[in-house]
Every structure is written in C-alpha cells, then in structure tokens.
C-alpha positions, -999 to 999 in steps of 0.1 A, spaced: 0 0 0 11 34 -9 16 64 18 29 69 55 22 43 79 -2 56 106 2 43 142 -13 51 174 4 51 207 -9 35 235 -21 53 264 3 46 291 -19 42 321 -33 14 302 -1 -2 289 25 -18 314 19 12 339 44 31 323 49 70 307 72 54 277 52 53 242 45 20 226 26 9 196 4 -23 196 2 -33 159 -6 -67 133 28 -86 126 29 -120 105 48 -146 125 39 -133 162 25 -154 184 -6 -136 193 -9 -120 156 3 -86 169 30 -68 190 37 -43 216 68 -24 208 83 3 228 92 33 206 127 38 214 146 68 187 177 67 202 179 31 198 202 26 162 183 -10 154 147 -24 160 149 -57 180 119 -86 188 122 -110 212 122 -148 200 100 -154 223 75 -133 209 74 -155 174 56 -180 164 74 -213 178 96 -228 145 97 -194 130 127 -196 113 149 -162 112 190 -156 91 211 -167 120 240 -152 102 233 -120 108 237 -121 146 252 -84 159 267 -71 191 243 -44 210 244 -25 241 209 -13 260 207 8 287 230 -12 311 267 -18 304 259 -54 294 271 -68 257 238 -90 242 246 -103 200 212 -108 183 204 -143 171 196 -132 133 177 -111 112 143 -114 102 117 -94 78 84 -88 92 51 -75 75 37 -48 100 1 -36 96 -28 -13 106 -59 -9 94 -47 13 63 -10 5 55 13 -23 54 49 -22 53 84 -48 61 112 -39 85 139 -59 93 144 -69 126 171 -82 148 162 -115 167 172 -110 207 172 -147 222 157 -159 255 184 -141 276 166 -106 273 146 -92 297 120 -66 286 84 -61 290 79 -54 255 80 -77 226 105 -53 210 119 -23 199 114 1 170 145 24 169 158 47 144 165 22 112 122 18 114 116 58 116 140 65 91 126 41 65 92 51 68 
C-alpha cells in the first residue's frame, strides 16, 4: 500500500503502567498475531524478542550483531528477520534483529531509528 504508515500510541496508564510510548500493531509470524513495541529513537536498530514468534519461526542466523541497552551489558542478536507490520490502512516490512531468551524486557520489541528513518 502506498503512503505513510499511521500508528497510534498506547495510552500509558493502560499499557505496562508506564509513561514510555509504545505501539500495539498486526505482525505475521507473532504469536498472538500482533506486537507491543516500545518506541525507542535513540535506539540505532529495531529488536523482537524470540520469544515473541511464532514457535519454529525460522529467522537468518547469520546475521547475529553485538548491542548494548541501557545497562553496560554486551547482548549479540540471534539473526535477522523481515516482518510484515500492519494497521488498518497501511502495510509495510522492516527488518528486525532477533534478541534470544536471555533478554529481559516487558515489551516484545523495539522500533529504533532504522524503522523511523525508513518510513
């Protein structure tokens, strides 16, 4: 579909009691058929947890890269994958980086900056 992907942003009282913003939106290949993703623009890549897939949903495990979050810790991705995102109007793909069972987050990813600049 042609034009700007339009999102909403969660109201925070009502999402994970907290004051960041996060999108819920329709991905292929989630578990539940949709995500919560934090919105994070000083974060470089866009990461979804593994466990947030569909089980056996394969991803390019070659494509594994070191990252840093907030804390000091080292975490390498488990792969790449491409994943069709959707709302009611617009669809669109964005790579994402795979982050394994090892991640703690409350969200089932992050968009970052490669996401906002694309589209």
């Amino acid at each position: 579909m042609n034009g700007c992907l339009q999102f909403t942003v969660n109201e925070f009282k009502e999402h994970y009691q907290s004051t960041l913003d996060t999108i819920t939106i329709r991905v292929d290949f989630s578990k539940t058929g949709k995500l919560k993703l934090l919105i994070d623009t000083g974060a470089e890549i866009s990461v979804v947890r593994s466990t947030s897939l569909r089980p056996g949903f394969s991803y390019e495990s070659t494509k594994g890269i070191n990252t840093r979050g907030i804390s000091s810790s080292l975490l390498r991705t488990k792969g790449s994958t491409r994943l069709k995102l959707s709302t009611p109007t617009h669809e669109t793909t964005h790579v994402f980086h795979v982050m394994g069972n090892d991640v703690v987050c409350q969200y089932d990813g992050i968009l970052g900056q490669d996401f906002w600049k694309n589209n």
